[in-house]
Structure formats: structure tokens, C-alpha cells
N, C-alpha and C positions, 0 to 999 in steps of 0.2 A: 935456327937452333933445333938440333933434335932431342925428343923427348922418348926416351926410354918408356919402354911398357910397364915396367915394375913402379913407376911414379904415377899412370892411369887409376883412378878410383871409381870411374865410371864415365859409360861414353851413351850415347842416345843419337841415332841416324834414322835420316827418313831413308825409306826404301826409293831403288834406284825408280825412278819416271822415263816413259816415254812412251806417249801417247798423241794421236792426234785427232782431229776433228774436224767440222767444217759445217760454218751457220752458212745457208742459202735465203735467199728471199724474204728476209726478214723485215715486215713492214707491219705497221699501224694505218691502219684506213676506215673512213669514213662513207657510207652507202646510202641513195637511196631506199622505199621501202619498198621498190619492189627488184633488186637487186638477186641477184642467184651465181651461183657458181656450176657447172656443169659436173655431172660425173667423172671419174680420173682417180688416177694412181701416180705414185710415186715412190723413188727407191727409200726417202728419206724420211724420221720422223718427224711428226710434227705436233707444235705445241698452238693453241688455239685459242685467246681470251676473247672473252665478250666482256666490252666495256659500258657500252650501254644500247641500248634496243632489244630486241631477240630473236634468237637466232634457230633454225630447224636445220640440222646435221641429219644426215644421211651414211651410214658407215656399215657397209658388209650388210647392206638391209635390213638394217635396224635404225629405228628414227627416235631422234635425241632433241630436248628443247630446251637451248641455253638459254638464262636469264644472268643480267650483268654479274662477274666475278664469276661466272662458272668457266669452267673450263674444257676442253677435248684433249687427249693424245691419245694421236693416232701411229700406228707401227708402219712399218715399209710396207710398200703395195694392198696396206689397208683400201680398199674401194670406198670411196666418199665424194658425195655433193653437199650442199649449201645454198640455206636461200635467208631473206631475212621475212620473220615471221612477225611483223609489227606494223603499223602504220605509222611509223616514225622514224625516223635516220638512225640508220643501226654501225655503230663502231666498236673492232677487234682488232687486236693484236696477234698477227701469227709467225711462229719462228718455224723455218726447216733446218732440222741437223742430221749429223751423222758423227757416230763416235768409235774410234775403235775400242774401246776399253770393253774386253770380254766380259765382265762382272755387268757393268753397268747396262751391258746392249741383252745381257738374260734378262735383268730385272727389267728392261723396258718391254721387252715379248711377253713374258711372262702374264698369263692371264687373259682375261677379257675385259678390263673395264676399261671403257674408253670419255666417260663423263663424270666430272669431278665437279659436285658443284663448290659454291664460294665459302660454304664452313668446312670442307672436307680438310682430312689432316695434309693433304698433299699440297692443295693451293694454298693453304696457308704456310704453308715451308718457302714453297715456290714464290709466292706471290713479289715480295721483295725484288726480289733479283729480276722479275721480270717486268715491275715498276722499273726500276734501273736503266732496262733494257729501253723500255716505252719512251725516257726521261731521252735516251740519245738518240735513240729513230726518231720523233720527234725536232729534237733541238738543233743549232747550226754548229758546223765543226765538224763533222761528225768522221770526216777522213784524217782529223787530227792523230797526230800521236798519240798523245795524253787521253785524246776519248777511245781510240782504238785499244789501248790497256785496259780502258774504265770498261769496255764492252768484252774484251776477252774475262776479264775479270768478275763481270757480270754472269759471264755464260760458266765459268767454274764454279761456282755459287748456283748456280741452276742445276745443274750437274750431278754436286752434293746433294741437294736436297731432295731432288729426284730422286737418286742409290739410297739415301736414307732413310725415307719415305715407302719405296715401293719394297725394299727388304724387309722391311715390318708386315706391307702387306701379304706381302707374298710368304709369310710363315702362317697365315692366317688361312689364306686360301691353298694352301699343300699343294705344288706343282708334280708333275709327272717326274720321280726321282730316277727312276726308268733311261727317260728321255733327255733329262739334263743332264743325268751322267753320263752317257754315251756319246752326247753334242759335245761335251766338256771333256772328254777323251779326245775325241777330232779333233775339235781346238787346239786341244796343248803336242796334240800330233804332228799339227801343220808349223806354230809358232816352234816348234824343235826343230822343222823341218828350214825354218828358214834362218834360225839364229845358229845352225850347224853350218861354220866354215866348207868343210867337205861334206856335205849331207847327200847322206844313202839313197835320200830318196829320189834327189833328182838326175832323171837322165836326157837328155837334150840331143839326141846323138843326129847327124848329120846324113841324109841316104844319097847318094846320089846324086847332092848339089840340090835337093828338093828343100824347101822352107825346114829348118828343124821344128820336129815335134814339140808343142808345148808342153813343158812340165807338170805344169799345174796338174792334167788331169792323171798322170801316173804318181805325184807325188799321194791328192786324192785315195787314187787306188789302195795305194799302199799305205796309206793312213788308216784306210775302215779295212782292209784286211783281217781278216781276225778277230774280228767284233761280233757277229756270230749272226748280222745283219745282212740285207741285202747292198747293194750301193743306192738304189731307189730308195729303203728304207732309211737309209744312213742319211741321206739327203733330206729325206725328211721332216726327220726328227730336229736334224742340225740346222733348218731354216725354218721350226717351227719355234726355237729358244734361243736362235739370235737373230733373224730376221735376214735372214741370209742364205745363201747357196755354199756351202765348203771353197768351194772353187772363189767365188765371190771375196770371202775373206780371208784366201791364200793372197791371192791379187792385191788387197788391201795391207796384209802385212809386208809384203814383196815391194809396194810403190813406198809405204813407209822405209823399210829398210834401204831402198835403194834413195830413197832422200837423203836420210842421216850418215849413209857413208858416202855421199855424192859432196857433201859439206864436209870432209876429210880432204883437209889438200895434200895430206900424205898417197890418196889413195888415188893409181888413176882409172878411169874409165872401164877399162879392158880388166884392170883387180875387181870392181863393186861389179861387175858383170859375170865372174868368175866367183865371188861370194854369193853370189843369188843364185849358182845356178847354172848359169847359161854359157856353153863351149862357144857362142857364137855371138860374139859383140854385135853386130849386126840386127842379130835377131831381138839382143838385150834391148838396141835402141829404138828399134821398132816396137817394141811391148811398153818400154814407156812413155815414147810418144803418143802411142792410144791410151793411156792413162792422164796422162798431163798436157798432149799437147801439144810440147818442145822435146826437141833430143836434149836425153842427158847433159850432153858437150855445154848445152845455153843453159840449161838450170844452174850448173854448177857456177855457169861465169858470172852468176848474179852475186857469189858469196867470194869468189876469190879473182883478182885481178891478177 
């Protein structure tokens, strides 16, 4: 039955979603006292509790001493080691993520602080959801259905409280308004760039029979055009507030994108290839096999038979 507009008295919608993420190596463990972790990087961030012993962190040169319920987060390609600083068996919980949610990946950059201890307003936001978390790394089952919901569900609760948390702090400590609008322009230059059907910016054109040129860095191009920056500088700025390279997060919207319409069984192969971009299927499936992995063709036949 349809219902005429003139009968509506009031309507309330959530805004449309579509995001994604991705937990890595997320473990609970247990150490002797004279345990260490070497020096290293990684693309991803990372969330760090100290359960009980303690712990001497190492981050961009600066030396940190958790005592249990304190906390670390660290940013992508933060420089960090680890040793435990006790003569006692020292146990932590560490999560590594990645999120594309551009609000949430500023407020994670955003700032210096990387040691939270256990009264701070943050861990105690967080703390729940990362009990939770601990409850099913720990417990058996854990490839289950039902726990796998409980853990995705865990890590949106973590999420929230993190944005909510560090947006309060970060009105406190005045970010570079300069820098994050300019990054925040790019952003929403490149996300236009890939949610345009026919977008201006990409050119993929074919020389010779030679590999087609990748888009990414003329879409780039043309995204900081007119900003009134250098490309060096544009680069910058825009992986100093989301912890990223421009290029890095074209990539990331572009393997997003070409998921959600690859699960389109209206769509085929050679069309989501054609929305992203790319005159040259070939080239599309080679750019997301180094992303994923698999060619397109096997991704999709996981959702449609």
C-alpha cells in the first residue's frame, strides 16, 4: 500500500553508511620479564593495553612507562619498540586497525598524544569495548558466527568512543585549521573523484600497447591543482591529518568502490571497471589483484553463483 506524502507527519533517517575497515593481529599475550619487541613500523593503528606488569614503550623517541590499564595509540608508520620493564610476567592486549572513515582517521592523527593512562577520559570510554574484545581473543569459538558479530560489534563501540573522545580533545588542543582544511579539500576531491560515474579526472589512456598509465597520480594532480600549494606540500599536509599519502587513500576508496559494485550482479566486470576509471579491463584486474589478492572475476563468485 502506498502512502501519499500529504498523510507524513514526520519522518527521521539515518544517514546513508558505507564504510570499511579492517582489525589485523589482534592478540592478548602473556610475557616473560625480560621480553622486548624490536623497533618497526607499520601502515596501521594501533591500540595497546597493559594488563598487568609494565611496560617501557618507545615511540618516535620518546620513552613512555605503562603501568596496568594504561594505554598506547599509536598512528601509521609511528616508529615504536617495546620491552617489559618489571621483574614479573608482563600481559597486554594489542589491536591493529585501519578505517576508512575520513572524520575518524583526522581525529586519530590529530596531535601528539600517544599515552593514555587508566583514569584518562579516553580509556575509560574505550575500556568496555576493549574488555569485550579481550573476553573473545581469549575465549573458544571465536571463528563462530555469533562471536564474529560480537567482535565486529565490539570494534564499532570502539570506534565511537574513540571519535568521541578524541573530538573533545582535539577542540582543547587547536589543530592546524590551515592543514586540515586543505587535507579536507583533497579528500573530498578524490571521494568526487571516484563516486563520479564519468569523472573528469580520470585518464587511463593506452600508448602504444605500453601498460596504461595509472590514474591515481593525474587524478592527484588534479585534485591539489589550485590549492595554491606545492604537490610536495599538498602531500604533506594530507598525511600529516590522515595518516596517509593522497594516492594511498584514492586506492582505498577505489578497492572500496570496486567491492561494493563487484557485489552488483547487475553489474558486469568490464561496467565496475569502466566506473572506476579504467578504459582497460585488464589493467582494472591487475590493480586489484595487487590489492586483494584475487581477480575481480573470484571475488565476485563468492557472492553470486
Amino acid at each position: 500500500m502506498n502512502i501519499s506524502e500529504e498523510h507524513h507527519i514526520a519522518e527521521f533517517m539515518l544517514p546513508d553508511m558505507d564504510s570499511t575497515f579492517r582489525i589485523f593481529a589482534a592478540h592478548l599475550r602473556t610475557v616473560t620479564q625480560d621480553w622486548s619487541y624490536p623497533r618497526h613500523t607499520h601502515p596501521l593503528f594501533e591500540v595497546n593495553l597493559l594488563l598487568s606488569g609494565r611496560q617501557e614503550m618507545i615511540v618516535n623517541g620518546q620513552r613512555f612507562v605503562q603501568e596496568p590499564g594504561d594505554l598506547m595509540l599509536l598512528r601509521p608508520e609511528d616508529v615504536h619498540e617495546s620491552r617489559a620493564a618489571s621483574s614479573e610476567r608482563m600481559t597486554y592486549y594489542c589491536l591493529h586497525f585501519n578505517v576508512d572513515d575520513r572524520v575518524l582517521r583526522e581525529m586519530l592523527c590529530q596531535g601528539g598524544r600517544f599515552h593514555f593512562e587508566e583514569n584518562s577520559p579516553l580509556v575509560k570510554t574505550i575500556r568496555p569495548s576493549l574488555d569485550k574484545l579481550i573476553q573473545l581473543t581469549s575465549g573458544e569459538g571465536t571463528v563462530k558466527l555469533s562471536n564474529r558479530m560480537r567482535a565486529l560489534s565490539a570494534v564499532f563501540e570502539l570506534f565511537a568512543g574513540l571519535g568521541e573522545t578524541l573530538v573533545e580533545q582535539n577542540r582543547v588542543e587547536t589543530p592546524n585549521g590551515r592543514m586540515a582544511r586543505i587535507a579536507a579539500e583533497i579528500a573530498a576531491g578524490l571521494e568526487k573523484s571516484v563516486e563520479a560515474p564519468e569523472s573528469e579526472w580520470h585518464t587511463d589512456a593506452d600508448v602504444d600497447g605500453e601498460e596504461p598509465s595509472d590514474p591515481s597520480r593525474e587524478t592527484v594532480a588534479a585534485v591539489t591543482e589550485g590549492l595554491g600549494y606545492s604537490a610536495s606540500s599538498c602531500n604533506r599536509m594530507f598525511h600529516r591529518v590522515y595518516g596517509m599519502s593522497p594516492r594511498q587513500y584514492l586506492s582505498a576508496l577505489k578497492l572500496k568502490k570496486a567491492k561494493l559494485l563487484l557485489m552488483e550482479s547487475a553489474l558486469s566486470v568490464e561496467a565496475v571497471s569502466a566506473r572506476l576509471g579504467y578504459k582497460d579491463i585488464a589493467h582494472f584486474s591487475r590493480q586489484f589483484k595487487r590489492w586483494t589478492g584475487e581477480p575481480p572475476g573470484k571475488f565476485r563468485a563468492r557472492f553470486h553463483i
